[in-house]
VOVO-387629 format. One record per residue (C-alpha): x, y, z. Coordinates in nm, 2 decimals, padded with zeros to 4 digits. Last residue first. Layout:
# residues N
+--------+--------+--------+
:     px :     py :     pz :
+--------+--------+--------+
:      X :      Y :      Z :
...
+--------+--------+--------+
***
This chain:
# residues 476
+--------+--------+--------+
:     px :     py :     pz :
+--------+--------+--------+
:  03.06 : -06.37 : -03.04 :
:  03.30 : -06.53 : -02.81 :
:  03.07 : -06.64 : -02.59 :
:  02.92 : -06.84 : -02.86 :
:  03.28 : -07.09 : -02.80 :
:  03.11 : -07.37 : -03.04 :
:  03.18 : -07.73 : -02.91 :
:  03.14 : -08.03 : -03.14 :
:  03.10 : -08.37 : -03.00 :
:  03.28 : -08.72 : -02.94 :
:  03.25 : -09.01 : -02.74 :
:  03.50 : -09.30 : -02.76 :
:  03.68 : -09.12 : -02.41 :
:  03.38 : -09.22 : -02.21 :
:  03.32 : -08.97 : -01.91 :
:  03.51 : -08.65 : -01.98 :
:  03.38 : -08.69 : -02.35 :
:  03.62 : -08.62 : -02.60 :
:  03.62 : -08.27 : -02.77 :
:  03.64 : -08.14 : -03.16 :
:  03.64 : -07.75 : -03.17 :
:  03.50 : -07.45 : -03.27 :
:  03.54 : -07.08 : -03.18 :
:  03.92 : -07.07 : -03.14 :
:  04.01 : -06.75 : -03.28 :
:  04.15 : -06.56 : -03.64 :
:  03.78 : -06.56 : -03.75 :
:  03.91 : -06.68 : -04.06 :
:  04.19 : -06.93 : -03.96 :
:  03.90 : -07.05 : -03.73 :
:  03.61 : -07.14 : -03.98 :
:  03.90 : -07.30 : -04.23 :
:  04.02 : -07.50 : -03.96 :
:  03.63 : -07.62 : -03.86 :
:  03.60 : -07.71 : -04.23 :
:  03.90 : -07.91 : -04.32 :
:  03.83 : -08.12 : -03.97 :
:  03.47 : -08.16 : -04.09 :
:  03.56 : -08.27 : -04.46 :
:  03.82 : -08.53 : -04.36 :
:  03.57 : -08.68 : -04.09 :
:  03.30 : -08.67 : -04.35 :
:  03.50 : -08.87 : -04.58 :
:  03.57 : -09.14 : -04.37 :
:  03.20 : -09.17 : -04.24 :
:  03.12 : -09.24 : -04.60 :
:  02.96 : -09.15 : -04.91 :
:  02.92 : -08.79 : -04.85 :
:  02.63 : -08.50 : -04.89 :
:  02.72 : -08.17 : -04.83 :
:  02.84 : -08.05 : -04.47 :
:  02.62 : -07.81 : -04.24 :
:  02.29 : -08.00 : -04.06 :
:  02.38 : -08.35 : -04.13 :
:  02.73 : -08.32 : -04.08 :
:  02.68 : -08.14 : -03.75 :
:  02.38 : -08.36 : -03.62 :
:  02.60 : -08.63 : -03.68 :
:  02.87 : -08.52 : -03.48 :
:  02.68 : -08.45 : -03.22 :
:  02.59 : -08.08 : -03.14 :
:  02.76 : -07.82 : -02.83 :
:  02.66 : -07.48 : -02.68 :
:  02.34 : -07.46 : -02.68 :
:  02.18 : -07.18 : -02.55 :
:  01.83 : -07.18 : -02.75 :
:  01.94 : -06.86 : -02.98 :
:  02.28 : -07.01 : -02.94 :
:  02.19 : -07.31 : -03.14 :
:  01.99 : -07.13 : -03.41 :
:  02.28 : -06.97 : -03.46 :
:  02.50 : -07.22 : -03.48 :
:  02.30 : -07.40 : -03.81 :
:  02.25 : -07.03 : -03.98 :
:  02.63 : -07.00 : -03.94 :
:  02.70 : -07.37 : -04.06 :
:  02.45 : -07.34 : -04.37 :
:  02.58 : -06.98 : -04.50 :
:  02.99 : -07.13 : -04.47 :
:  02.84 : -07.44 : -04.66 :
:  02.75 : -07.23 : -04.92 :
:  03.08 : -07.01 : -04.98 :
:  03.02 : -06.65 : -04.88 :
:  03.15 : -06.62 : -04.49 :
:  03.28 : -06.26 : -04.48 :
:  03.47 : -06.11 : -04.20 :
:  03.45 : -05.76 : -04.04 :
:  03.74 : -05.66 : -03.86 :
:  03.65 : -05.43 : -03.52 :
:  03.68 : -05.70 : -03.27 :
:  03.47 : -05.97 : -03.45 :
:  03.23 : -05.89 : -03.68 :
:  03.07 : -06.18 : -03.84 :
:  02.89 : -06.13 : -04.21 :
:  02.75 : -06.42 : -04.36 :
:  02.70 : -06.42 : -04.73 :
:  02.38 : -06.57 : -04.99 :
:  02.10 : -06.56 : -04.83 :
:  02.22 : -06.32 : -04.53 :
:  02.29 : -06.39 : -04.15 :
:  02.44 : -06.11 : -03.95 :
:  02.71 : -06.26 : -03.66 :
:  02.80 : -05.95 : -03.39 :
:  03.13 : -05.87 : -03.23 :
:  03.16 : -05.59 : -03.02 :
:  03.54 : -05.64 : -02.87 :
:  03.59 : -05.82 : -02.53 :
:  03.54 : -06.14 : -02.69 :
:  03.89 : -06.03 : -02.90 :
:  04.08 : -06.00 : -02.59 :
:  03.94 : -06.36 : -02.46 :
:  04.01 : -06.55 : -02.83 :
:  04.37 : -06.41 : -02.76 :
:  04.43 : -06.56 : -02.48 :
:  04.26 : -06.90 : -02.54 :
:  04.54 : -06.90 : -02.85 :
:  04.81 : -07.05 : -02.66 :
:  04.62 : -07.30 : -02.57 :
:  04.82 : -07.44 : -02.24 :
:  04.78 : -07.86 : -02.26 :
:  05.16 : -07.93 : -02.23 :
:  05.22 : -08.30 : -02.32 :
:  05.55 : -08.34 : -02.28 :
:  05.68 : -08.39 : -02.64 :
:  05.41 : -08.16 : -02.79 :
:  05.57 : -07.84 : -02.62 :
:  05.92 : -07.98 : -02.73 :
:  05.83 : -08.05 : -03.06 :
:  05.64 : -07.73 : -03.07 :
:  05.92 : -07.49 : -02.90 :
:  06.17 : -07.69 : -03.17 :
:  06.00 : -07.60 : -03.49 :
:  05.96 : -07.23 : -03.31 :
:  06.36 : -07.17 : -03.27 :
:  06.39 : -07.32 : -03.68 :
:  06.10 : -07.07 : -03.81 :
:  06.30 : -06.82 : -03.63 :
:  06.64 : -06.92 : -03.77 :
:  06.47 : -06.91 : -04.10 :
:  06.35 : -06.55 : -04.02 :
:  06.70 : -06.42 : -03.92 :
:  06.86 : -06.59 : -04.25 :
:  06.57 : -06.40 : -04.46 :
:  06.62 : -06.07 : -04.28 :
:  06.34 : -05.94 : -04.11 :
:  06.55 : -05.58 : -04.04 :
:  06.29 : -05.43 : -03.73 :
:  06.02 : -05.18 : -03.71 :
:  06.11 : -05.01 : -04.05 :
:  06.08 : -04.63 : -04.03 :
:  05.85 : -04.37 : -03.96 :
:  05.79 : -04.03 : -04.13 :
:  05.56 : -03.76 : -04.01 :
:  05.35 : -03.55 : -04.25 :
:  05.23 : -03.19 : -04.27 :
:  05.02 : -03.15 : -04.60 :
:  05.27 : -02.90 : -04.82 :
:  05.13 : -02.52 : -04.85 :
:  04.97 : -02.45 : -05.20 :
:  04.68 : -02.24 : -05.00 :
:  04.45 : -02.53 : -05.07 :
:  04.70 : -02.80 : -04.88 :
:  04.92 : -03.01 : -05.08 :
:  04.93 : -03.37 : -05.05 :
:  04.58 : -03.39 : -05.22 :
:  04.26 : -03.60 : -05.10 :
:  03.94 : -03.60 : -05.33 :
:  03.66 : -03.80 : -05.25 :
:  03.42 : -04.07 : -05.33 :
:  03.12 : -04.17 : -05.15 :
:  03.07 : -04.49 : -04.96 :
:  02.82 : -04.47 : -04.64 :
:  02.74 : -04.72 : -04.35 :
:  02.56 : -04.59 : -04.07 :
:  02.56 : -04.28 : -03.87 :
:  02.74 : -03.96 : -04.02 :
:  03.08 : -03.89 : -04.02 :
:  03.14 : -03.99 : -04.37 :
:  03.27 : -04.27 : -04.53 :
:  03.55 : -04.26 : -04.79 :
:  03.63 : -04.45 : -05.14 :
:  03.94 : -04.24 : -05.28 :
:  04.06 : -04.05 : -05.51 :
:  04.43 : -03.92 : -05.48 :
:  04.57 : -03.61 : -05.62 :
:  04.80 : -03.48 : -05.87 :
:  04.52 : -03.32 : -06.10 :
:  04.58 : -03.48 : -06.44 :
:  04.75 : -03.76 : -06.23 :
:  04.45 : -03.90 : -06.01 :
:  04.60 : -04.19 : -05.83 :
:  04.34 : -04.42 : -05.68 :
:  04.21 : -04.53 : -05.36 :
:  04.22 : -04.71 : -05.05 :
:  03.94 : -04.62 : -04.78 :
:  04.01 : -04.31 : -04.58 :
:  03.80 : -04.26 : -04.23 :
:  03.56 : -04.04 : -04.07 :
:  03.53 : -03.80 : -04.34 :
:  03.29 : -03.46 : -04.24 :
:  03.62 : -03.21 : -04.19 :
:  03.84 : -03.30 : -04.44 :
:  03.95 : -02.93 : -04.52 :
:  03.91 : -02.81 : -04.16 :
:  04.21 : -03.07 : -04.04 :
:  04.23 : -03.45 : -03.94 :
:  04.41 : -03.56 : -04.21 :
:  04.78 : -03.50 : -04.11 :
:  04.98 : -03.75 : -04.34 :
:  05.19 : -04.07 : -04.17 :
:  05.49 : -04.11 : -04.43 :
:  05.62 : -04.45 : -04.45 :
:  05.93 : -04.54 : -04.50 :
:  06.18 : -04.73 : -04.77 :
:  06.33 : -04.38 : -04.95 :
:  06.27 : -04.46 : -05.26 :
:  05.96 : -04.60 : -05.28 :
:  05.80 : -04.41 : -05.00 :
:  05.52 : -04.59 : -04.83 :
:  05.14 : -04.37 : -04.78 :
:  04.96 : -04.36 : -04.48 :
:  04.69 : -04.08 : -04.42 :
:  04.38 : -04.37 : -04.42 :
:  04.54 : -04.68 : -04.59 :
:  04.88 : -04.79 : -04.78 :
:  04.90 : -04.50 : -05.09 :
:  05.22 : -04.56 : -05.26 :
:  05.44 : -04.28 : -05.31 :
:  05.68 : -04.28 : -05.60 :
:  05.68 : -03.92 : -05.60 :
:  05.61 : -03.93 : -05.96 :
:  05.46 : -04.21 : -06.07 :
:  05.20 : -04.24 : -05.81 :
:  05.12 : -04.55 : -05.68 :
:  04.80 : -04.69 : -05.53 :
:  04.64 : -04.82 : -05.90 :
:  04.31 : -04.95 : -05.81 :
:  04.14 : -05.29 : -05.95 :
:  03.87 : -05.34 : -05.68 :
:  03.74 : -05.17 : -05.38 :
:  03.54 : -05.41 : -05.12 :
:  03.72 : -05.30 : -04.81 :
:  03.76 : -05.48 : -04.45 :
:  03.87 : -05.32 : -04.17 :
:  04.26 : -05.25 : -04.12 :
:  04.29 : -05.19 : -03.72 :
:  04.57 : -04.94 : -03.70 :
:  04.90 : -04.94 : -03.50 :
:  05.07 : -04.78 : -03.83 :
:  05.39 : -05.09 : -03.72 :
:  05.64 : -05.07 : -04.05 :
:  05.75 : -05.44 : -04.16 :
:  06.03 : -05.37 : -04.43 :
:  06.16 : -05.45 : -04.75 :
:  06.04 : -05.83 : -04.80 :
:  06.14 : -05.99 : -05.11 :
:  05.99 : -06.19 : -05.36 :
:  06.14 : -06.34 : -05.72 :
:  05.95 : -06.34 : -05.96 :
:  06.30 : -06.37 : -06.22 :
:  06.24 : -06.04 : -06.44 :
:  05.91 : -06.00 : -06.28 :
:  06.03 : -05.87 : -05.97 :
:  05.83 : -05.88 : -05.66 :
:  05.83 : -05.64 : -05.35 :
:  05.71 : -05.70 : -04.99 :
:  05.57 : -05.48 : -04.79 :
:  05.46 : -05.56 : -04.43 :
:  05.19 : -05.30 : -04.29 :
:  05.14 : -05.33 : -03.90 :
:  04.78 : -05.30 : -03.71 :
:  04.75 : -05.69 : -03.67 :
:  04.92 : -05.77 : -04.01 :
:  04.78 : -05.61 : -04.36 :
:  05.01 : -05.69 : -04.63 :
:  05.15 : -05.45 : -04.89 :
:  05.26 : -05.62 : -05.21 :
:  05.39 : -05.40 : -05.45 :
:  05.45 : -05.56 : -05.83 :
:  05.76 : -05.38 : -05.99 :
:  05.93 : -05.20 : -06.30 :
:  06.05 : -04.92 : -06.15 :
:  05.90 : -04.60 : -06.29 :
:  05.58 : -04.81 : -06.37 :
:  05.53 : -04.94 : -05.98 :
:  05.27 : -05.20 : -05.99 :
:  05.03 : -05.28 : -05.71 :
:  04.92 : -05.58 : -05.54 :
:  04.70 : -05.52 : -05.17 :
:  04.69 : -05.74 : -04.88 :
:  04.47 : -05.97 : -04.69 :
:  04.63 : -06.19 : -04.41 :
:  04.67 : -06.59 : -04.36 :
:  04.86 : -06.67 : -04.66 :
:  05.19 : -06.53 : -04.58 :
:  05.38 : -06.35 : -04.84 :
:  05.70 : -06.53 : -05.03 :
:  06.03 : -06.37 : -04.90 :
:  06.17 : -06.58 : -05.18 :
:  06.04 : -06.78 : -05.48 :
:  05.78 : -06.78 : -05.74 :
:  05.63 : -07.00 : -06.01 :
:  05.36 : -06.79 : -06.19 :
:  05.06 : -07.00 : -06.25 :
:  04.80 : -06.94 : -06.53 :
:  04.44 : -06.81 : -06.56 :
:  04.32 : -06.85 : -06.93 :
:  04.27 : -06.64 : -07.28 :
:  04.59 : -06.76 : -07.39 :
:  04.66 : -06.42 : -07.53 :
:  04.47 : -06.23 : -07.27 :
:  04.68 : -06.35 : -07.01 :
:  04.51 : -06.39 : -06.67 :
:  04.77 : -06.41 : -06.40 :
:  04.89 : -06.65 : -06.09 :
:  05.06 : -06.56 : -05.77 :
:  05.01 : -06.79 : -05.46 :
:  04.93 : -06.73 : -05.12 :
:  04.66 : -06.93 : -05.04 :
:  04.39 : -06.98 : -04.79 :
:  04.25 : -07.33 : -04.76 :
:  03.84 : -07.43 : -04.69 :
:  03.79 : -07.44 : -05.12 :
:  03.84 : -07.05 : -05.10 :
:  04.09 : -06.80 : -05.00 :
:  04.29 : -06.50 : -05.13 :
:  04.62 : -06.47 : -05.22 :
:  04.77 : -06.34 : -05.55 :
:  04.61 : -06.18 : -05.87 :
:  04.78 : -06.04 : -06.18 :
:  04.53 : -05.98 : -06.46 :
:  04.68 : -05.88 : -06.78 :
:  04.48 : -05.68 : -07.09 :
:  04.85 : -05.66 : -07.25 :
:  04.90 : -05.25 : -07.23 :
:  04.60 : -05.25 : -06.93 :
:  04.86 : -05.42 : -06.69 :
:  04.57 : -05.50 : -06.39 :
:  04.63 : -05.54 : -06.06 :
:  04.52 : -05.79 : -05.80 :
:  04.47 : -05.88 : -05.44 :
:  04.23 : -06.19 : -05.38 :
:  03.93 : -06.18 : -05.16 :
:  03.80 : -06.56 : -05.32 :
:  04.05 : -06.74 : -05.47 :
:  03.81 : -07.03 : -05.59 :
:  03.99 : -07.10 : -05.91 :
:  03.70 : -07.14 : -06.14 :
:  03.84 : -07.35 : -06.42 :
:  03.59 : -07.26 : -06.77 :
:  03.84 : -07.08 : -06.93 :
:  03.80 : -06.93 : -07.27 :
:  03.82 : -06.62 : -07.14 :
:  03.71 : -06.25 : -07.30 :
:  03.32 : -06.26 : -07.27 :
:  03.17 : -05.90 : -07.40 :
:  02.92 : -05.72 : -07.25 :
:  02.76 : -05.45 : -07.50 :
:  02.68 : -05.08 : -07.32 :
:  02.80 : -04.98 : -07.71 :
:  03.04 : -04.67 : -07.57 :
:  03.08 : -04.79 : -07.24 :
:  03.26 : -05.14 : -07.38 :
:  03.16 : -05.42 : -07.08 :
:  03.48 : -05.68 : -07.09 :
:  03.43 : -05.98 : -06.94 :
:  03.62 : -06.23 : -06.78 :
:  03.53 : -06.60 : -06.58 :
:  03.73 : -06.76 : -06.36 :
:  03.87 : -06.61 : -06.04 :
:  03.73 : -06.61 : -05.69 :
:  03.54 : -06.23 : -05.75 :
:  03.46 : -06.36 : -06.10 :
:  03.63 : -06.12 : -06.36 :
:  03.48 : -05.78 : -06.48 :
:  03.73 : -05.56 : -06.68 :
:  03.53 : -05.22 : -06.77 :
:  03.54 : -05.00 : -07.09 :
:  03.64 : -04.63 : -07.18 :
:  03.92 : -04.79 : -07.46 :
:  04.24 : -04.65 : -07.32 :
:  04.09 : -04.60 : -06.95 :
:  04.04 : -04.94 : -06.85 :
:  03.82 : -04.91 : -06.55 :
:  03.88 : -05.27 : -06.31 :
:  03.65 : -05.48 : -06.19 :
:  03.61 : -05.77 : -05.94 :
:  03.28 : -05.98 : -05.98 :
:  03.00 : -06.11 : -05.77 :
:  02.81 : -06.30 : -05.97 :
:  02.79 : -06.23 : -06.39 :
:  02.68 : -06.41 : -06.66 :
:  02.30 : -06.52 : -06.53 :
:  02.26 : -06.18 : -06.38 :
:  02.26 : -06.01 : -06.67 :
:  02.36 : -05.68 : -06.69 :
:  02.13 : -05.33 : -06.57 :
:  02.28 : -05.00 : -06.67 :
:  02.39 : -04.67 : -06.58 :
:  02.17 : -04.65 : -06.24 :
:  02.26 : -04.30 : -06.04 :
:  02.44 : -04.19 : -05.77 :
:  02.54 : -03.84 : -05.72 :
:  02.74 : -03.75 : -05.47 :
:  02.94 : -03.44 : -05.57 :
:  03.27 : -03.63 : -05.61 :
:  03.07 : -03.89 : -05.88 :
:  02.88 : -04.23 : -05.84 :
:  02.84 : -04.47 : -06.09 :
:  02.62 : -04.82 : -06.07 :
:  02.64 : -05.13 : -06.25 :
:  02.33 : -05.29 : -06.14 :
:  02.28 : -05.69 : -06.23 :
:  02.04 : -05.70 : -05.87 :
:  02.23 : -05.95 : -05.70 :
:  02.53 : -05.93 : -05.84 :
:  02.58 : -05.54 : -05.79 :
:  02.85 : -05.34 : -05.96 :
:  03.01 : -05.04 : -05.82 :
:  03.17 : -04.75 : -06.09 :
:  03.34 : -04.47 : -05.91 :
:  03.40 : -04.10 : -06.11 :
:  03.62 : -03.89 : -06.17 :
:  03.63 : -03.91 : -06.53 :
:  03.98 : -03.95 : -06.60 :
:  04.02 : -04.11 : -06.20 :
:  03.80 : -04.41 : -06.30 :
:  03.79 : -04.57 : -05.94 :
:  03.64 : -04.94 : -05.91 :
:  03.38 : -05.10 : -05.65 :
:  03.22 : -05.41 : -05.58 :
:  02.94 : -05.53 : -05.44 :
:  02.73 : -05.81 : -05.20 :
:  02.43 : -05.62 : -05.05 :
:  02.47 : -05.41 : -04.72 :
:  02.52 : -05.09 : -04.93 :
:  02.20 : -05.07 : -05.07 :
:  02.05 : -04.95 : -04.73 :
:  02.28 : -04.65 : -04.76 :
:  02.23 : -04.58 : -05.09 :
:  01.80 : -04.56 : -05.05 :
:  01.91 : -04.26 : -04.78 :
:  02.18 : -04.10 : -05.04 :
:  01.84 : -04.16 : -05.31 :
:  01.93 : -04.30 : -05.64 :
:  01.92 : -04.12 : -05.98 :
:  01.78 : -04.35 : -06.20 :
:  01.98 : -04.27 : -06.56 :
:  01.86 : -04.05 : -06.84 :
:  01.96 : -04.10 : -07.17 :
:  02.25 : -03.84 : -07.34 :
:  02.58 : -04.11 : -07.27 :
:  02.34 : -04.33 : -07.55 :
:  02.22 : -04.68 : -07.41 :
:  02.28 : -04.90 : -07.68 :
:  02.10 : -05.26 : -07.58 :
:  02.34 : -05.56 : -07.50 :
:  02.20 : -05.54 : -07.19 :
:  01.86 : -05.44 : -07.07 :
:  01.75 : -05.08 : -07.08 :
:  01.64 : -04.96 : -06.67 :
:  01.36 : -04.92 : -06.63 :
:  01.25 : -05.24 : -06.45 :
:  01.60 : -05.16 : -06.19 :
:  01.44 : -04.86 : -06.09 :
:  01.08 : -05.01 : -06.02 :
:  01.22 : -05.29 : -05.84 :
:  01.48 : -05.01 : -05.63 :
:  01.19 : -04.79 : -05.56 :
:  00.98 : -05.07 : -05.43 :
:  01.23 : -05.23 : -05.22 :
:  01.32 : -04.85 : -05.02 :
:  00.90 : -04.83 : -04.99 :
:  00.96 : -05.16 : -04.83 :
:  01.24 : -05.05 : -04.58 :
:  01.06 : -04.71 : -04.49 :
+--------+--------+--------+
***
C-alpha cells in the first residue's frame, strides 16, 4: 500500500506544470485520494483558510505542492513550486488580489504567488533569517504587513514582536512594553478591525491568557487568564483571522470563543447531530459573506485527517448555539505579579542558600511519563509526543541528538561521555570551551521544549572530576 501510495504521488507531482508556467483556472488538477491524504499528512506543511472561496490551501516543502482542499473534501494538486526558493513556509490568502503570502516558517524570506499568472514572486530584500520558528502572526493586507511574535529557534525561545513592512522590504523590531507574553508557550496574534488591536491568546497548561496590544504606543496588557481545562495540541494553520467584526468574538480553540466586549469566554455546545463525525475543532477563519467560521477539523475516524468545515453560532432551524460563559480565573494585576516575581526571587535565594537538593520538576516529569509519549524520527523533523502535546524538533542538530538517543535506548543505555555527546550531536568547535557553552545551551533548549527533565549533566558518585550525560528514556 505504502509504495503504490509513493508512486502515485511521483507520478502526480511529474504532471504537474512547473512554476512560472500559466496554469488556466479550466486545467485539470490531480485529484488526491482521502486514503493517499492521510499518509501525506505526516510530512512537514502548512495550511491557510480563503473563506471567499471556501477553500484551504496547504503547501508542501518537501514535495513543492501547494495543495487546495474544499468543504466537500476534495483535494487536488494546483501546482508544483520550486523547491530551491521555498522550505517550509507560513502563508497567508490575500483576498484583494487572489494571491498567497509565503514567508519562511522562522522568518526571512517572502513571496508572493499571484493565482491568476501561477508566477512566484520574491517580495524582501532581506537576506537575515530570524530563526523564529512556530511564531504567531497576522497579516494587515491594506500595507502587505507581517506581524509575528514568539516562537523559537537558535536553542532560545522568544517573546518578541517584530513585522515585515513591505516598504522597507525587511523584518524590523517593534520596541514594546508591559504585561509582555511569556516566551515559553505558543499562542495566537490576531487583529481586531472594530477596535484597533493585536490579540494575543496564549496557550498555558489547559488555560488561555489573553493579552492585548496597542499600536498607538505597543504597549501590552493582560485582560484575563480564563482556565478551558483543555490540552492544546499542536496545529500547523497559518495566517487566520479569529475575529469577527461583528460580535467581536474571537475564536480560541474547539467551541471556545473570547468576547471582546464583554471580557469572557463563551464555551459553545458542539457535540450535537449537526457535527456529528468531527472529533475535535482546529482554529479557523471568519467567513463573513455567510456569518460562520471555517475551520481545519479532524474526523472521527482512525488516523490523522484535516478537512475543512463549516461551524455557525446559529443552529439550522435559526435557533442560537447554546453556550456557557466563564469568567476570568483570577485579576493578574501588574503590581500583584511583580510582588510574585519578588516572593519567588526570595524562595530561590533561600532554596539555593541551603543547599536544598528537592527537583521541583521530578514531579512533573513522573505525571507526564504516565501519558503515551512516543519519539518518531524523520529526515528532516523529529516528532516527540509527550502526554498528549506533540512537539517538533526541526533544527539539524535537534534530528542528530534524537537519532543519537535513540539508538541508545534501543541498546538500554542510559548515559554517554561527554565526548561521545559532542562528537555524536554538536557541530564542529574549536575548543573544549566552546563545546561546553554549546552543550549546556542545547540540553536547556531540549528541556524547555519537552517542558521535563529528560537530560542532564551529573558528577560521578566516585570521582567528583568525572562527568557524563544522563537521558531520563523512561520518560518517553
Amino acid at each position: 500500500m505504502r509504495l503504490w501510495t509513493l508512486m502515485w504521488l511521483v507520478i502526480g507531482a511529474i504532471s504537474q506544470q512547473t512554476l512560472g508556467q500559466n496554469l488556466s483556472e479550466q486545467s485539470g488538477y490531480n485529484v488526491i485520494p482521502l486514503d493517499t491524504w492521510k499518509d501525506k499528512l505526516i510530512d512537514r506543511h502548512r495550511i491557510t483558510i480563503d473563506t471567499v472561496h471556501h477553500v484551504a490551501y496547504s503547501y508542501f516543502p518537501d514535495d513543492g505542492w501547494l495543495v487546495r482542499f474544499d468543504l466537500d473534501h476534495t483535494i487536488e494538486i494546483i501546482d508544483t513550486l520550486d523547491r530551491g526558493l521555498l522550505d517550509l513556509s507560513n502563508l497567508v490568502y490575500v483576498a484583494k488580489d487572489h494571491s498567497l503570502l509565503l514567508w519562511d516558517a522562522g522568518l526571512g524570506r517572502v513571496f508572493r504567488y499571484d493565482f491568476n499568472t501561477r508566477e512566484l514572486e520574491r517580495l524582501d530584500e532581506s537576506y537575515n533569517f530570524r530563526g523564529f520558528y512556530g511564531h504567531a502572526e497576522q497579516f494587515i493586507d491594506d500595507d502587505y504587513s507581517i506581524y509575528a511574535f514568539g516562537g523559537y529557534g537558535e536553542f532560545t525561545k522568544k517573546n518578541v514582536l517584530i513585522f515585515y513592512s513591505n516598504q522597507e522590504k525587511e523584518w524590523l523590531d517593534i520596541p514594546a512594553y508591559g504585561d509582555i507574553p511569556s516566551k515559553h508557550y505558543i499562542g495566537d496574534l490576531d487583529y481586531d478591525s472594530v477596535g484597533g488591536a493585536f490579540y494575543y491568546t496564549q496557550y498555558v497548561d489547559g488555560q488561555v491568557l489573553v493579552y492585548k496590544l496597542s499600536p498607538d504606543n505597543w504597549k501590552w496588557v493582560l485582560m484575563g487568564s480564563f482556565e478551558l481545562g483543555l490540552l492544546f495540541s499542536s496545529h500547523t494553520e497559518s495566517g487566520m483571522q479569529r475575529i469577527d467584526p461583528a460580535s467581536r468574538l474571537m475564536y480560541l480553540y474547539g467551541g471556545f470563543f473570547y468576547d471582546i466586549e464583554k471580557n469572557v469566554v463563551r464555551k459553545y455546545v458542539t457535540n450535537d447531530e449537526y457535527l456529528t463525525p468531527i472529533l475535535h475543532f482546529r482554529l479557523g477563519s471568519y467567513d463573513p459573506s455567510h456569518d460562520r467560521w471555517l475551520f481545519i477539523g479532524d474526523t472521527k475516524a482512525d488516523g490523522i485527517d484535516e478537512y475543512l468545515y463549516s461551524f455557525s453560532l446559529t443552529l439550522p432551524n435559526g435557533v442560537e448555539r447554546s453556550y456557557t460563559t466563564i469568567s476570568q480565573e483570577r485579576n493578574l494585576s501588574e503590581t500583584t505579579r511583580v510582588l510574585g516575581y519578588y516572593a519567588i526571587g526570595v524562595v530561590v535565594l533561600l532554596l539555593v542558600f541551603f543547599g536544598f537538593r528537592y527537583k521541583p520538576w521530578e514531579g512533573f516529569s513522573g505525571l507526564k511519563s504516565r501519558a503515551n509519549s512516543s519519539v518518531m524520527l524523520r529526515s528532516d523533523q523529529i516528532l516527540v509526543d509527550v502526554g498528549g502535546e506533540t512537539i517538533r524538533f526541526t533544527e539539524s542538530t535537534d534530528v542528530s541528538f534524537w537519532n543519537y538517543v535513540m539508538d541508545l535506548k534501543s541498546r538500554n543505555i542510559h548515559s554517554c561521555e561527554l565526548k561521545d555527546f559532542d562528537e555524536q550531536v554538536l557541530p564542529s568547535l574549536s575548543n573544549e570551551s566552546q563545546y561546553s557553552v554549546f552543550r549546556k545551551r542545547f540540553i536547556s533548549h531540549v528541556n524547555e521544549k519537552l517542558g521535563l527533565e529528560f537530560i542532564e549533566v551529573q558528577r560521578s558518585e566516585l570521582d567528583k572530576r568525572y562527568r557524563k550525560v544522563v537521558f531520563r528514556h523512561d520518560l518517553l
